[in-house]
MDTraj code that builds the backbone (N, CA, C; nanometers):
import mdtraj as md
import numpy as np

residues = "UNK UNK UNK UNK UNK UNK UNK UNK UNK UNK UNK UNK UNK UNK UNK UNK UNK UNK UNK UNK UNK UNK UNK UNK UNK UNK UNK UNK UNK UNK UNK UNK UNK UNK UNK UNK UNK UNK UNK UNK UNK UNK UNK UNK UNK UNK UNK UNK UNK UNK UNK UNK UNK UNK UNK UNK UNK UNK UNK UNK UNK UNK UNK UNK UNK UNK UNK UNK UNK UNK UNK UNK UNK UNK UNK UNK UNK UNK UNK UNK UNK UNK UNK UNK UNK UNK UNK UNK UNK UNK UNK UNK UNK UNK UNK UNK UNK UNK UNK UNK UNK UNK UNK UNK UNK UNK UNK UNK UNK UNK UNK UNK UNK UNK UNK UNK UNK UNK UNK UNK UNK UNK UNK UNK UNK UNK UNK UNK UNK UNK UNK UNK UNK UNK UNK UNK UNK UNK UNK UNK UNK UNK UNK UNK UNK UNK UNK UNK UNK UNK UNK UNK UNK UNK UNK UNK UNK UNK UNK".split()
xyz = np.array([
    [2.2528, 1.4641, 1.8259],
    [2.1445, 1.3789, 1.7808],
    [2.0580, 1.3431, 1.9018],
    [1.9276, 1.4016, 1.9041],
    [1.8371, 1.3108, 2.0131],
    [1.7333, 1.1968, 1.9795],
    [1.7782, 1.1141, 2.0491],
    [1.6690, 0.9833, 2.0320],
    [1.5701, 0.9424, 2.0795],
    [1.4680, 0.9125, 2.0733],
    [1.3490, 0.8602, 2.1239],
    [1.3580, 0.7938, 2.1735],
    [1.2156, 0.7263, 2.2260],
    [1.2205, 0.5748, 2.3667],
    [1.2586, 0.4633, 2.2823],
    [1.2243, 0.4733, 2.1739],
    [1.3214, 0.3416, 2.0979],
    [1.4131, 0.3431, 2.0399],
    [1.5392, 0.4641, 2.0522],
    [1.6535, 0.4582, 2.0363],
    [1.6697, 0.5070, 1.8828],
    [1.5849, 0.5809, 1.7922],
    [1.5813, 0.6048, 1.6795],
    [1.6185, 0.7912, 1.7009],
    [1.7305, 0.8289, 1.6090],
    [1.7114, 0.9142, 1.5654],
    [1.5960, 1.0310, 1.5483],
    [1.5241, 1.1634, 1.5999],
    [1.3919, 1.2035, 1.5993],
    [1.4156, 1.2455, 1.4941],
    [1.5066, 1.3214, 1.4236],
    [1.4961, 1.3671, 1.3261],
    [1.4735, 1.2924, 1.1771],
    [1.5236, 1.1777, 1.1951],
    [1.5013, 1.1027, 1.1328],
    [1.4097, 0.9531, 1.1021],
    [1.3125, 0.9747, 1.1999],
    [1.1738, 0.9240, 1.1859],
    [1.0742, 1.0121, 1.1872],
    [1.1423, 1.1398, 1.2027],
    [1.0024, 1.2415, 1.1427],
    [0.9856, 1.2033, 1.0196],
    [1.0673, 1.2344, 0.9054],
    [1.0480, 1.2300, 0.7902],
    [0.9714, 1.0666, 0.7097],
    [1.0793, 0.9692, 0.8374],
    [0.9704, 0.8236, 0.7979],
    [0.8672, 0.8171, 0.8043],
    [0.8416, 0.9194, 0.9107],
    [0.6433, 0.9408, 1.0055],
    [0.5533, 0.9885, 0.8592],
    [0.6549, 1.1200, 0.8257],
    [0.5971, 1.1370, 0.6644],
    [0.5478, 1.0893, 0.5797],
    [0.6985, 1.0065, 0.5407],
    [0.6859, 0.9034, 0.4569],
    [0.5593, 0.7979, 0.4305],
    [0.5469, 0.7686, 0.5705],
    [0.4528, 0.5994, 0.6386],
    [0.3208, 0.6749, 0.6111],
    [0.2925, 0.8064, 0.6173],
    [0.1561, 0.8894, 0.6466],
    [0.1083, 0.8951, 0.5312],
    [0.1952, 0.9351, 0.4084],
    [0.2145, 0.9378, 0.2271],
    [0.1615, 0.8129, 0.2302],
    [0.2527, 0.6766, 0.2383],
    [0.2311, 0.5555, 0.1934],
    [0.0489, 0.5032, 0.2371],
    [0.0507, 0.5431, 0.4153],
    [-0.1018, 0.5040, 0.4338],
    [-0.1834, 0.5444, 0.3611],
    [-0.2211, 0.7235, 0.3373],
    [-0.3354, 0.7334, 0.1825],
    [-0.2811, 0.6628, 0.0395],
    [-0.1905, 0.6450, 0.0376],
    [-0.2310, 0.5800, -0.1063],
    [-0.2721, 0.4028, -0.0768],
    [-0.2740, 0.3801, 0.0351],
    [-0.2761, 0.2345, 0.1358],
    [-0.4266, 0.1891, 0.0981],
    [-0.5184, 0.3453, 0.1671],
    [-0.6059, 0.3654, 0.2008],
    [-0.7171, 0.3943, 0.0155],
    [-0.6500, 0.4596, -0.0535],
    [-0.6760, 0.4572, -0.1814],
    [-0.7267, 0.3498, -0.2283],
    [-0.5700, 0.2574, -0.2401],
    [-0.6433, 0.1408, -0.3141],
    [-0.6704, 0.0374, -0.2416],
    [-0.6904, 0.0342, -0.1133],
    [-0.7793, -0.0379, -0.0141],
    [-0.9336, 0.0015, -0.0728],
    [-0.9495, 0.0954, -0.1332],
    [-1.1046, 0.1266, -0.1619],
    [-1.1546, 0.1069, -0.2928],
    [-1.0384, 0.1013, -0.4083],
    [-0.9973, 0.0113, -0.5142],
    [-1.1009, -0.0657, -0.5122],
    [-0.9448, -0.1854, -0.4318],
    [-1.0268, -0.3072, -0.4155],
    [-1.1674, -0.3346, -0.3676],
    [-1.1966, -0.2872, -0.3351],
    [-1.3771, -0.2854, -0.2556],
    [-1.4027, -0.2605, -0.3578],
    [-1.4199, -0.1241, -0.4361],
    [-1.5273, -0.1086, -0.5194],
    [-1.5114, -0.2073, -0.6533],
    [-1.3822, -0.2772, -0.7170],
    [-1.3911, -0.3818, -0.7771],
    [-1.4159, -0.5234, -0.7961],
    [-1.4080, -0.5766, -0.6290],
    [-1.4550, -0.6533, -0.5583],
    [-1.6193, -0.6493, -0.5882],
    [-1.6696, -0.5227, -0.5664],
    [-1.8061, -0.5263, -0.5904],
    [-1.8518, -0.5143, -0.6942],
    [-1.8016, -0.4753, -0.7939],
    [-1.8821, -0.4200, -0.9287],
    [-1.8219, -0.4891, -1.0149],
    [-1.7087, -0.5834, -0.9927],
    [-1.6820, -0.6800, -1.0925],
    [-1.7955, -0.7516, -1.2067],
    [-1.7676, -0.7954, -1.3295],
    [-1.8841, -0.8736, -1.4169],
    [-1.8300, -0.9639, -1.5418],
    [-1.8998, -1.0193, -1.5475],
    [-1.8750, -1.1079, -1.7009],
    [-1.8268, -1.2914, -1.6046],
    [-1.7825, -1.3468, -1.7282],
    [-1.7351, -1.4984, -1.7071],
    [-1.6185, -1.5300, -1.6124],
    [-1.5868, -1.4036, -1.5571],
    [-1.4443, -1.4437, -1.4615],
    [-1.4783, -1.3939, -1.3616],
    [-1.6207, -1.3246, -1.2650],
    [-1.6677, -1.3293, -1.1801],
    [-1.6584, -1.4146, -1.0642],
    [-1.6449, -1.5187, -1.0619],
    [-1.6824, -1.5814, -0.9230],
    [-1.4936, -1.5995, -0.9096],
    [-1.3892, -1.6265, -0.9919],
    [-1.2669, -1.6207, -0.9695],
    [-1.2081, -1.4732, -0.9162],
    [-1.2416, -1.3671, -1.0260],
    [-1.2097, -1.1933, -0.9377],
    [-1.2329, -1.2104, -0.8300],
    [-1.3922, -1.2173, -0.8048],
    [-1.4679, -1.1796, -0.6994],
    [-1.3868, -1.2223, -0.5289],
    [-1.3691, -1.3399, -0.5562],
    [-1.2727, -1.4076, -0.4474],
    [-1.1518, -1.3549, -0.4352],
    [-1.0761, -1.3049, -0.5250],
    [-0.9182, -1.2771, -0.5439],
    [-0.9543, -1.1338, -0.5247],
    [-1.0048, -1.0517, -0.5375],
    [-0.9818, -0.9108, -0.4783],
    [-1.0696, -0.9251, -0.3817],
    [-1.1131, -0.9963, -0.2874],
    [-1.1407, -0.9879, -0.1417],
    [-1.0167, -1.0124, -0.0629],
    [-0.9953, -1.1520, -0.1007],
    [-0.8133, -1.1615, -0.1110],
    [-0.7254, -1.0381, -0.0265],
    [-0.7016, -0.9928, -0.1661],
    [-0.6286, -0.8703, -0.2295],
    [-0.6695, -0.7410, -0.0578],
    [-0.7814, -0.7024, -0.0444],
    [-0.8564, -0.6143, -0.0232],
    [-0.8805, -0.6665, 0.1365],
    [-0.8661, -0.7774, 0.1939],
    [-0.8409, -0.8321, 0.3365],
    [-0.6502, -0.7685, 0.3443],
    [-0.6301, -0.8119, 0.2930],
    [-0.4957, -0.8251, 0.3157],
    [-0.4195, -0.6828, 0.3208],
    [-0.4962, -0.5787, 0.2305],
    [-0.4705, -0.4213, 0.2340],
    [-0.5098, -0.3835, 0.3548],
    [-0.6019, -0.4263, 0.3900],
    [-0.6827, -0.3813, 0.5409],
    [-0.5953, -0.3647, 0.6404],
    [-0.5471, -0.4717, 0.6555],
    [-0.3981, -0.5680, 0.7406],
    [-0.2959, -0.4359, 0.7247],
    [-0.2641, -0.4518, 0.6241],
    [-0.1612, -0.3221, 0.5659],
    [-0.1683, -0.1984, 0.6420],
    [-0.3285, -0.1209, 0.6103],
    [-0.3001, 0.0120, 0.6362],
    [-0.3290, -0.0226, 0.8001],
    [-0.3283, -0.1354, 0.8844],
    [-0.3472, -0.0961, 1.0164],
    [-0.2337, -0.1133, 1.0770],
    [-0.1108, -0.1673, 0.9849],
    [0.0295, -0.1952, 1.0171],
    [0.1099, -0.0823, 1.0220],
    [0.0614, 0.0112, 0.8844],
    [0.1192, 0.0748, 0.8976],
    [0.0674, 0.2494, 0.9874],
    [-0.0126, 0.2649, 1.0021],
    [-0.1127, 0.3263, 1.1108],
    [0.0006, 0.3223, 1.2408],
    [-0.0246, 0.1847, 1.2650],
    [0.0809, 0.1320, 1.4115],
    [0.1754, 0.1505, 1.4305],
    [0.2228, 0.1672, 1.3289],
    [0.4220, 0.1754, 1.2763],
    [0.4291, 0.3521, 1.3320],
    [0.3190, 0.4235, 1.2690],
    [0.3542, 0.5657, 1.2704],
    [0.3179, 0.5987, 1.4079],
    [0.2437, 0.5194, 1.5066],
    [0.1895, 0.5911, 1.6313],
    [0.3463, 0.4946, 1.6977],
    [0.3959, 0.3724, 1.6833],
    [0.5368, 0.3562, 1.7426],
    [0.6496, 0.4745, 1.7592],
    [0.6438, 0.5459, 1.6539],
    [0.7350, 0.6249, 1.5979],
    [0.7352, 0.7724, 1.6428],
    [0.6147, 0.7277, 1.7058],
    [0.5986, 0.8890, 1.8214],
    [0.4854, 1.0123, 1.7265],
    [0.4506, 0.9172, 1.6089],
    [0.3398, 1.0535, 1.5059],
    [0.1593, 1.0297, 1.5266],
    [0.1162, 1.0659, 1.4057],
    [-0.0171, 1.0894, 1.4364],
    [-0.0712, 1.0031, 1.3053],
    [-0.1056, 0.9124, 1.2278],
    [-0.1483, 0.8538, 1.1610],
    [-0.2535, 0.8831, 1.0777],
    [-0.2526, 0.9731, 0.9212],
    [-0.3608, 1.0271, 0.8309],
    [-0.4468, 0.9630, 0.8929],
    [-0.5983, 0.9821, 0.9490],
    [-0.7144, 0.9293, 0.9303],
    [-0.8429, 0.9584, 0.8634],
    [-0.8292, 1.0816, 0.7758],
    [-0.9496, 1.1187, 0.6844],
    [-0.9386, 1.1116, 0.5766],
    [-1.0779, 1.1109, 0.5032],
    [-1.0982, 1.0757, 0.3603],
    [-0.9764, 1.2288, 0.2984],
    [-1.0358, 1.2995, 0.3272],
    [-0.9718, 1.4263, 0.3124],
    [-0.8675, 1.4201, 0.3137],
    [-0.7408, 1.3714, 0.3807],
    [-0.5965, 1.3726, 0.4197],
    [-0.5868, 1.2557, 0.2692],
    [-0.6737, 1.1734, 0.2940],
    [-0.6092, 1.0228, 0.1920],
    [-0.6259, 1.0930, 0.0241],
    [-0.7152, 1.1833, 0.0229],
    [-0.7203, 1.2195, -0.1561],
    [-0.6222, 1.2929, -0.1593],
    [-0.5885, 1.3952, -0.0931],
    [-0.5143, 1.5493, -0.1039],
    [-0.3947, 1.4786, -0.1055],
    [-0.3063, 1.3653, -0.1072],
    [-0.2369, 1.3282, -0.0358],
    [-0.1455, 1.1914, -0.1444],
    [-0.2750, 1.1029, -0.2109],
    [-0.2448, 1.0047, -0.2779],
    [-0.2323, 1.0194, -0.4201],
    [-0.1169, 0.9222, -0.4576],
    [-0.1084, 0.9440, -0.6014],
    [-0.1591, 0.8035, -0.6912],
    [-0.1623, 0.6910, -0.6317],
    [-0.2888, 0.5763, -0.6493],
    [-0.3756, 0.6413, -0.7047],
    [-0.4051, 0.5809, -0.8996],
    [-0.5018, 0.5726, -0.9577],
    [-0.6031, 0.5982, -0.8638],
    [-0.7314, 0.6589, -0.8739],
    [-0.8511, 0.6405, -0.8198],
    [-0.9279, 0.5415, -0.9286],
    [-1.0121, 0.3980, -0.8783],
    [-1.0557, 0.3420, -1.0240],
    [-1.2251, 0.3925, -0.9396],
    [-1.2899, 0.4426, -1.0762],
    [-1.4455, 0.4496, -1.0953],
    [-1.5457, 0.4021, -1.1629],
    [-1.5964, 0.3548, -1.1222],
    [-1.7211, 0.2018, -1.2072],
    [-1.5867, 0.1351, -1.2749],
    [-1.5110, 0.0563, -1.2777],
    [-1.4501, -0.0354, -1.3120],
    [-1.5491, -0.1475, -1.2908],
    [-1.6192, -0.2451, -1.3870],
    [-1.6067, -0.4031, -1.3485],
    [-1.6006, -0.4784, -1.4509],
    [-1.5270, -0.4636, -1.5705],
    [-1.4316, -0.4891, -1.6610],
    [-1.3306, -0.5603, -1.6045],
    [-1.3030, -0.6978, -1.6159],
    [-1.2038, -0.7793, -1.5947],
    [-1.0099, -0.6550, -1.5877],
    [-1.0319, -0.6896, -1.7258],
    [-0.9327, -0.6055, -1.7422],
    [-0.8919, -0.4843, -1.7011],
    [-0.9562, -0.4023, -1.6422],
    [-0.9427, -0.2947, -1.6597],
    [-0.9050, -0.2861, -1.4884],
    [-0.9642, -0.3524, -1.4240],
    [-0.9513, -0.3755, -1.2809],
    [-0.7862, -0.4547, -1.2172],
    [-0.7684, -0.5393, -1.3248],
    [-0.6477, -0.6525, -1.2590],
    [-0.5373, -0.5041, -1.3607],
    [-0.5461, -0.3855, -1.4186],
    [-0.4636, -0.2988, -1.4673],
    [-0.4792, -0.2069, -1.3718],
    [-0.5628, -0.1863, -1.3118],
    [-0.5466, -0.0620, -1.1673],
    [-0.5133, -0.1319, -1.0583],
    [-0.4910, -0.2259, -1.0586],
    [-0.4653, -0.3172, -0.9367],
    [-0.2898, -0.2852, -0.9871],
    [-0.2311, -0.3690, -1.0898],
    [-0.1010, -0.3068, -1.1493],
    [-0.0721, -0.2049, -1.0893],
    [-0.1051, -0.0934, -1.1706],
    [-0.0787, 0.0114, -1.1239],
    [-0.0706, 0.0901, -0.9973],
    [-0.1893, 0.0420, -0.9452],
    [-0.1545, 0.0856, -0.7894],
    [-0.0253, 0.0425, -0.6640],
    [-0.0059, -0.1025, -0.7085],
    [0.0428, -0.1607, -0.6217],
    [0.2488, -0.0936, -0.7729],
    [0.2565, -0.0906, -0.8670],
    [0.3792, -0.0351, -0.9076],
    [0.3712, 0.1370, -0.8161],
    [0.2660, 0.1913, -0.8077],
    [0.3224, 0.3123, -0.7075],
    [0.3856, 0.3450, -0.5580],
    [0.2375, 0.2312, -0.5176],
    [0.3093, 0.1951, -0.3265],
    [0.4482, 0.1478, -0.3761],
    [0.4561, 0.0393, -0.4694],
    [0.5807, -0.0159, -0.4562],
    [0.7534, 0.0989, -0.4132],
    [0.7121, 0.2211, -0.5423],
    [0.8076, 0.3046, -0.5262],
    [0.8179, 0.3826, -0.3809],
    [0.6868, 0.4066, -0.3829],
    [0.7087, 0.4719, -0.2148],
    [0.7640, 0.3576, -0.1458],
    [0.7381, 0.2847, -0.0817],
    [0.7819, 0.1502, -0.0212],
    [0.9180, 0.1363, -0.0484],
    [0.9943, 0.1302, -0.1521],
    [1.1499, 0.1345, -0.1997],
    [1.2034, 0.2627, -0.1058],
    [1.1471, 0.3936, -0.1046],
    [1.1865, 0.5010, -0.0775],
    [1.1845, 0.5025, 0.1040],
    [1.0745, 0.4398, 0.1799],
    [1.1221, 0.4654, 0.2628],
    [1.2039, 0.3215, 0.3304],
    [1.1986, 0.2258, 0.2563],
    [1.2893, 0.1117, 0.3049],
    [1.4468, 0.1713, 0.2832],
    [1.4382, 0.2877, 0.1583],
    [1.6436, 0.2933, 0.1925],
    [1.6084, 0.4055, 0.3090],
    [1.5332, 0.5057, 0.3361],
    [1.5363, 0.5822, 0.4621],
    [1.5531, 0.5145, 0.5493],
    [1.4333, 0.3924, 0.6295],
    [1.4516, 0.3676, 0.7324],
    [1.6143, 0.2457, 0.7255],
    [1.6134, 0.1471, 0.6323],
    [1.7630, 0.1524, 0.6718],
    [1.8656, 0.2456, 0.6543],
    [1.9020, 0.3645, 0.6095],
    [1.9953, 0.4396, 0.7197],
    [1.9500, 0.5425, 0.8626],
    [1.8417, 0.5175, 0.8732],
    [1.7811, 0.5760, 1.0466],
    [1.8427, 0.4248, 1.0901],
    [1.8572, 0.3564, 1.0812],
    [1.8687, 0.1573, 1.1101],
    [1.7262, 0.1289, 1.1752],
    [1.6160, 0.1935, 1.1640],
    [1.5091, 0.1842, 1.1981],
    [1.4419, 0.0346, 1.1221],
    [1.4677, -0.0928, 1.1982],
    [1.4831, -0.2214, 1.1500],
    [1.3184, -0.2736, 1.1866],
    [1.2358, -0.1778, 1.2020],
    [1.0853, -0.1788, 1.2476],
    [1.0396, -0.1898, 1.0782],
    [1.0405, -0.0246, 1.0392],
    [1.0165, -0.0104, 0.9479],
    [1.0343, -0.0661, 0.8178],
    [1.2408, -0.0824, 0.8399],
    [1.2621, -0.1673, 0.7325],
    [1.1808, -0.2954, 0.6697],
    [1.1720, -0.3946, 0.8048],
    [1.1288, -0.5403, 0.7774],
    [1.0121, -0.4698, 0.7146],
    [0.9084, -0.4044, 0.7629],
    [0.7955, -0.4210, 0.7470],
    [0.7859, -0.3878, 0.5847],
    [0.8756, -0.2684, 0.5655],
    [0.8694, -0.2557, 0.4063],
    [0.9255, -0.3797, 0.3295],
    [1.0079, -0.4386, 0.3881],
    [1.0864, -0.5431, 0.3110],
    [1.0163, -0.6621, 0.2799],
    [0.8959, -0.6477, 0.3813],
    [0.7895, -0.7556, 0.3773],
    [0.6744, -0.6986, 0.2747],
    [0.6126, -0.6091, 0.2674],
    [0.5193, -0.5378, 0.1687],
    [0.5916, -0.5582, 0.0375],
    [0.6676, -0.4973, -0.0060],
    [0.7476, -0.4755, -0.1233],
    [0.7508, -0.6721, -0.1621],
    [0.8451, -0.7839, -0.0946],
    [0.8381, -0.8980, -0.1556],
    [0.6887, -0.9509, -0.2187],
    [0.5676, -0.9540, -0.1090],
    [0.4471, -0.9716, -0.1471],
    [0.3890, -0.9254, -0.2626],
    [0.4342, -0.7722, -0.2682],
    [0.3274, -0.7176, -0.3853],
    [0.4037, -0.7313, -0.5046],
    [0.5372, -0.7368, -0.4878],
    [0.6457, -0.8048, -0.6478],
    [0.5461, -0.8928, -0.7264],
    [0.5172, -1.0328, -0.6000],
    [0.4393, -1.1615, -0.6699],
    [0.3207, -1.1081, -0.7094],
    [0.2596, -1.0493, -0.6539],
    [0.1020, -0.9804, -0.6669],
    [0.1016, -0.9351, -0.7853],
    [0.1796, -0.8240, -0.8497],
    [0.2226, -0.7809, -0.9785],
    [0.2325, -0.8881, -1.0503],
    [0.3816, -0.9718, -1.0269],
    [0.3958, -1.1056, -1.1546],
    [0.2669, -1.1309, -1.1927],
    [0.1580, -1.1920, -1.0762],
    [0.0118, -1.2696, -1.0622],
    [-0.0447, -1.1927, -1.1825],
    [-0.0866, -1.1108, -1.1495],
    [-0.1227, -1.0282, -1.2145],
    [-0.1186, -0.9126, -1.3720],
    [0.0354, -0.9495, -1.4285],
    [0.0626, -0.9308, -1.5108],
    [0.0105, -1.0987, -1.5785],
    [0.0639, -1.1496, -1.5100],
    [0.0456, -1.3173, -1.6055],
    [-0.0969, -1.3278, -1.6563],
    [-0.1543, -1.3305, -1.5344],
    [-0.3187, -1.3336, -1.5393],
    [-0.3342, -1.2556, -1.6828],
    [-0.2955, -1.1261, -1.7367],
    [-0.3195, -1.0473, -1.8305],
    [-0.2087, -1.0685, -1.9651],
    [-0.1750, -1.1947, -1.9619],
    [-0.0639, -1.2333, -2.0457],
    [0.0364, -1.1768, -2.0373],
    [0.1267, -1.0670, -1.9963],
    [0.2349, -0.9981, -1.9622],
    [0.3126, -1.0488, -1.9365],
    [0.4626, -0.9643, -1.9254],
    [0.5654, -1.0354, -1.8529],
    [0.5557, -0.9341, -1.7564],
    [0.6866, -0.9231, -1.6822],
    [0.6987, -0.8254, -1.5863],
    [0.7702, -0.7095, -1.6420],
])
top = md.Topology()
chain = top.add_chain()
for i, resn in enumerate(residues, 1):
    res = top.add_residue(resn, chain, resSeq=i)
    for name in ("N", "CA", "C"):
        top.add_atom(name, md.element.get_by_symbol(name[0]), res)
traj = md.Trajectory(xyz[None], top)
């Protein structure tokens, strides 16, 4: 087994490097989501959306530069084109959305897909014991649980 300068397994943060590179385009996906619903939002629940997917859409920002960072720690190269993020993501693409509804349901949906990726490489990086990665997924994954609840409720749902 050879290890890197931070004591990780190489062989086994390649595949996290993967993993983290997968997770950033679909990061990067519905990072653009949110913008374009943020903007084209309409009707009587306007000035409440409007605020809550800036919210939403600050806080993704945060995300894909965390995880960007995570993959250049890890000794890789971090997707940076539009090109890499479509070919790449499985995040709904939403188009002219500004339908209440239809927006806080691609928001759902997007954040139930990261979620699975996010599950997938939190059991990888805990058995690399790569405790970088872990937290950081362990921290994404709790947040966007509530984000979902929020968000199902908002739409009368349960979970």
């Amino acid at each position: 087994m050879t290890l890197n300068s931070i004591g990780l397994d190489t062989q086994k943060t390649k595949k996290i490097t993967g993993d983290l590179n997968y997770l950033l385009a679909n990061f990067q996906i519905y990072y653009q989501n949110l913008r374009g619903i943020h903007w084209n939002i309409r009707g009587k629940r306007f000035f409440d959306l409007h605020v809550k997917f800036e919210e939403l859409y600050t806080d993704a920002n945060v995300k894909v530069d965390e995880i960007a960072e995570r993959i250049l720690t890890l000794g890789a190269t971090p997707l940076h084109t539009f090109e890499d993020y479509t070919k790449a993501a499985k995040v709904p693409v939403g188009r002219h959305i500004s339908e209440d509804e239809k927006a806080v349901r691609l928001i759902v949906a997007s954040l139930t897909e990261l979620l699975k990726i996010e599950r997938q490489i939190l059991d990888d990086s805990g058995n690399a014991q790569d405790e970088g990665t872990n937290s950081m997924m362990s921290d994404f994954i709790t947040e966007q649980e509530k984000t979902v609840w929020m968000m199902k409720a908002w739409l009368g749902e349960s979970v």
